[in-house]
N, C-alpha and C positions, 0 to 999 in steps of 0.2 A: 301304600305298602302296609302289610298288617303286620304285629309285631313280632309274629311268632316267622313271619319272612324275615325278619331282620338280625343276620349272622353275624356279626363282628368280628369273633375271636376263635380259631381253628387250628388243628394240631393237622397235620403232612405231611405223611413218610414220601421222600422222594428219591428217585433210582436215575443214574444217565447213564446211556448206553455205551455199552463197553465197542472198544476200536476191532479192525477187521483183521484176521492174519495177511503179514506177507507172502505173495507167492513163492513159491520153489517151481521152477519151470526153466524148460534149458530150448530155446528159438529151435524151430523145426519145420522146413519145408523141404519140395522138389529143389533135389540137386544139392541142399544145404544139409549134409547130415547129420554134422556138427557145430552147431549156433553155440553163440554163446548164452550167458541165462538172460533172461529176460519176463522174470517174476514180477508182478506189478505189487501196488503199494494197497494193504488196507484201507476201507472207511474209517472215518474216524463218526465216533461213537456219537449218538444224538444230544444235545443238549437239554438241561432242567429250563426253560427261559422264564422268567415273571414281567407280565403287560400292564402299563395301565388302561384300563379302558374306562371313560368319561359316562359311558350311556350304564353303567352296575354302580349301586349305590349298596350290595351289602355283601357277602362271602357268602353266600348259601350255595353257591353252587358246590363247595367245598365241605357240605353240610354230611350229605351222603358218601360222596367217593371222596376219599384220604388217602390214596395211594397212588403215585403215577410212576411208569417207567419209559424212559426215553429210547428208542431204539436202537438196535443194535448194528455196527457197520458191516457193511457187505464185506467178503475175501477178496485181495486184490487174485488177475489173474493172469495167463500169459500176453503176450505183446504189450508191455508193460502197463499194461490196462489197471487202472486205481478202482478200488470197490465203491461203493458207492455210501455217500455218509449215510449214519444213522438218522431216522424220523425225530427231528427235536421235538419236545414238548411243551407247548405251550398255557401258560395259568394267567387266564385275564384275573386281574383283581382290580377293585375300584379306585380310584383317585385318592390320597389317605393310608395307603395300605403299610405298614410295616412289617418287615420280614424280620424275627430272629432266630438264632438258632436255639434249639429245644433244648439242649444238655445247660450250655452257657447261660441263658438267654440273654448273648450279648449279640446287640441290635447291627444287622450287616449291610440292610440299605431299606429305603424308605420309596415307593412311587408316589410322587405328585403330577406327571403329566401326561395325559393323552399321546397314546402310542410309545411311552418311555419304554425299552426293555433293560431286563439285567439277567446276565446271568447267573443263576445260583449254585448249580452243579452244571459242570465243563462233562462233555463226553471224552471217553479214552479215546488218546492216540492211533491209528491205525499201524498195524507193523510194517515195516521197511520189504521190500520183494527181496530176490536174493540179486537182483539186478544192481544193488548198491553197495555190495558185498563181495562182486569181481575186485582182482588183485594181480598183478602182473605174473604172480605166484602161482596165484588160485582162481583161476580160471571158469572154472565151474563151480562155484558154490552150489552145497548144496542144502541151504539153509535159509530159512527166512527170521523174523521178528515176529513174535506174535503180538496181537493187538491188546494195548492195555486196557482193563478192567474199570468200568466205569464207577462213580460214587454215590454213595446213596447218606439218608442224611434222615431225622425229623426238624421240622420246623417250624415256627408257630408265626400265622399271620395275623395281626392285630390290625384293625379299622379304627383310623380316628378320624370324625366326622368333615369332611371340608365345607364347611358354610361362613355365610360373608357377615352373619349373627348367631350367637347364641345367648337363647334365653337361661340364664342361673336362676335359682331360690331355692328356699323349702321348700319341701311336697307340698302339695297343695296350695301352691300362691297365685295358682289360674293360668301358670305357660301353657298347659295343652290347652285354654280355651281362647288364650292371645293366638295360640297356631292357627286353631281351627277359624278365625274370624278374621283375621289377617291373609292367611294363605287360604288354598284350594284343598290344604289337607284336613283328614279327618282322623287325630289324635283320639286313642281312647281317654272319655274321662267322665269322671265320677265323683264323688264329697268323700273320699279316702286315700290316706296317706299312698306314694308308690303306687300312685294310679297309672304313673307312666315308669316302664320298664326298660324300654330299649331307647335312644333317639330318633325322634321324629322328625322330619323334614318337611319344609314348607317352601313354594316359591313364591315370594310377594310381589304383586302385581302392581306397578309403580306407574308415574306419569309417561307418558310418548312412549311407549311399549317398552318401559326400562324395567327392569326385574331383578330382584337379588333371592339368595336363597337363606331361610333362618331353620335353625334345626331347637329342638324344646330338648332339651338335655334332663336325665330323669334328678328329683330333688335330691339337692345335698342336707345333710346330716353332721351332727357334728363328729369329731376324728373321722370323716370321709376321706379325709387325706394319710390316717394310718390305716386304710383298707376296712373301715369300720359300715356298715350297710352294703348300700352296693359299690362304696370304694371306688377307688381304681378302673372300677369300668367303667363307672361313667364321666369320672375326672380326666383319664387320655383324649375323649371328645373335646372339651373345651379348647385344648392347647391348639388345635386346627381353624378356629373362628377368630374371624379378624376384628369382632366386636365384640365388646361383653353385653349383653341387655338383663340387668339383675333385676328380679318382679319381687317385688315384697307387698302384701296382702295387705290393706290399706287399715281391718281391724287389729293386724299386730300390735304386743301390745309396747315394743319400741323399735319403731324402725331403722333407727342407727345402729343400736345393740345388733340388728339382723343383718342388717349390712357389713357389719365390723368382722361377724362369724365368716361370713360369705369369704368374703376378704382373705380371711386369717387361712381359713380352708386350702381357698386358691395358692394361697404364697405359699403353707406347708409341702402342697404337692412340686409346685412349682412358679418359683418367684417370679419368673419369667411372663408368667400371666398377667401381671399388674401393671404391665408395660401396656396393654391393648387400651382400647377408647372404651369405656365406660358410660354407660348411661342407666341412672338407677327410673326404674319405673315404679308408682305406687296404685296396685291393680282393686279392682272391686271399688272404686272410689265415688262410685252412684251411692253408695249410703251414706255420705259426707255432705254436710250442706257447706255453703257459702263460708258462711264465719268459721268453722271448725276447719276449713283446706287452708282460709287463709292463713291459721293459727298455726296448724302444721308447716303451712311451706314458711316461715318466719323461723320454727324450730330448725327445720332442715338443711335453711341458709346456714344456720350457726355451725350446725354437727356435722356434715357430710363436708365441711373443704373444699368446696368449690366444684364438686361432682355434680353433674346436672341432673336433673330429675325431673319428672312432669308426674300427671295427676292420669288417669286412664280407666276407662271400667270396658271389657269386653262385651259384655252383655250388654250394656246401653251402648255402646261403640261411640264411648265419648273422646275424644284424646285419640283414635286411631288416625284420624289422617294426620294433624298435628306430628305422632309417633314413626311414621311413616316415612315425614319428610327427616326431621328429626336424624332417623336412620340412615337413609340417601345421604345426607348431608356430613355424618359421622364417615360414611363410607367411600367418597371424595373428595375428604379434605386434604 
């Protein structure tokens, strides 16, 4: 997927269709010249519906067209015949998907699973015929209900990434090239900060045809958790990943200090992140020799608290399968 396919975040105006009028109609056949009514019942108005669907990984379909309206019900008509409902609408969104509403942006429901629906705007009621409106009195009504008015609404759908890993760090600490060598996918990337823009995804190809999915989340910055760089867009992603994989660039020039940001970052957005499986990686580690890793992983023991970490270079693809198991291993325990 390239990056400029990758939609997240959309504003849509949506309309449900209004309910059918009740009939006015009084029975009329040979020989019967005076029936009683027998008006039938409006359609009731088409629904707003939201799907998840498993096989969409982004909202671009939502990229173009921003406006749906759900149909409207049929007129109920005589022989108490009911109209017929309105055409619901339906908005597949990918697995992830958050609905709020736009004015509030208070959060109204969330899809996580394949084929879940919900509805977001209900269609009007159809009216009553005049069939329900006889009276020992009133005999012949000659009145119906008209069908109530459907709702319309904007609303904002937000994507947060569902993967079974996400890579954290600074720009440039080499996730897009852990994806690209790891997975099948092809992250852009380059020797410049925000080389990656959107979330990437990757599915790693593991032992006995086991597979999981890691997504490169784009670099965090410091106050990324007061909306400071790219913020907030890219910090809703992580809360969806049921691993943390943090990369820190092996020439850093203190790895715990970079870890400790990472950390602080996470818990300002959301404390709730620091509860996930951790595992710190130290990436580019082909320019370390022997004595200098052992020196560092001596330091690392001390500072990092018992958070595991291993040693990894992408481009020598030293530490990938070690990282691999590593991962499987995090993600059934």
């Amino acid at each position: 997927m390239t990056e400029g396919n990758f939609v997240d975040y959309v504003k849509v105006g949506l309309t449900s269709g209004k309910g059918g009028k009740g009939s006015v109609h009084l029975h009329r056949e040979k020989f019967i010249t005076k029936g009683g009514p027998d008006g039938g019942d409006g359609g009731r108005g088409g629904h707003v519906i939201v799907r998840g669907n498993e096989n969409l990984w982004t909202l671009i379909n939502f990229k173009y067209t921003k406006h749906f309206k759900a149909g409207h019900g049929e007129h109920g008509s005589k022989s108490r015949s009911t109209g017929a409902d309105g055409q619901d609408v339906y908005l597949d969104v990918p697995l992830g998907t958050v609905v709020k509403d736009f004015e509030t942006k208070e959060i109204l429901f969330e899809i996580t699973e394949h084929g879940e629906e919900k509805i977001l705007l209900k269609g009007g009621m159809g009216g009553r015929g005049n069939w329900h409106f006889r009276t020992a009195t009133n005999q012949t009504p000659r009145y119906a209900q008209p069908g109530m008015d459907g709702l319309e609404g904007e609303f904002l759908l937000e994507l947060k990434v569902l993967a079974d890993v996400g890579l954290v760090g600074f720009p440039n600490a080499g996730k897009s090239t852990l994806l690209s060598v790891i997975t099948s996918a092809k992250p852009k990337i380059a020797d410049y900060e925000f080389t990656t823009l959107k979330p990437n995804l990757g599915i790693v190809e593991y032992r006995d045809f086991k597979s999981f999915v890691m997504a490169d989340i784009p670099g965090i910055i410091e106050g990324a958790a007061e909306g400071k760089g790219l913020g907030h867009y890219f910090l809703r992603h992580i809360e969806r990943n049921a691993n943390l994989l943090f990369l820190i660039a092996a020439d850093s020039k203190d790895i715990s200090k970079e870890y400790e940001i990472l950390l602080d970052e996470l818990r300002r957005y959301n404390p709730e992140l620091l509860d996930k499986e951790r595992l710190i990686c130290i990436s580019k580690s082909d320019m370390l020799d022997d004595e200098l890793m052992d020196e560092m992983r001596e330091e690392l023991n001390k500072d990092l608290n018992g958070t595991p970490f291993m040693f990894i270079s992408s481009v020598a693809q030293m530490g990938i399968v070690e990282l691999k198991d590593k991962l499987w291993e995090m993600l059934n325990a």
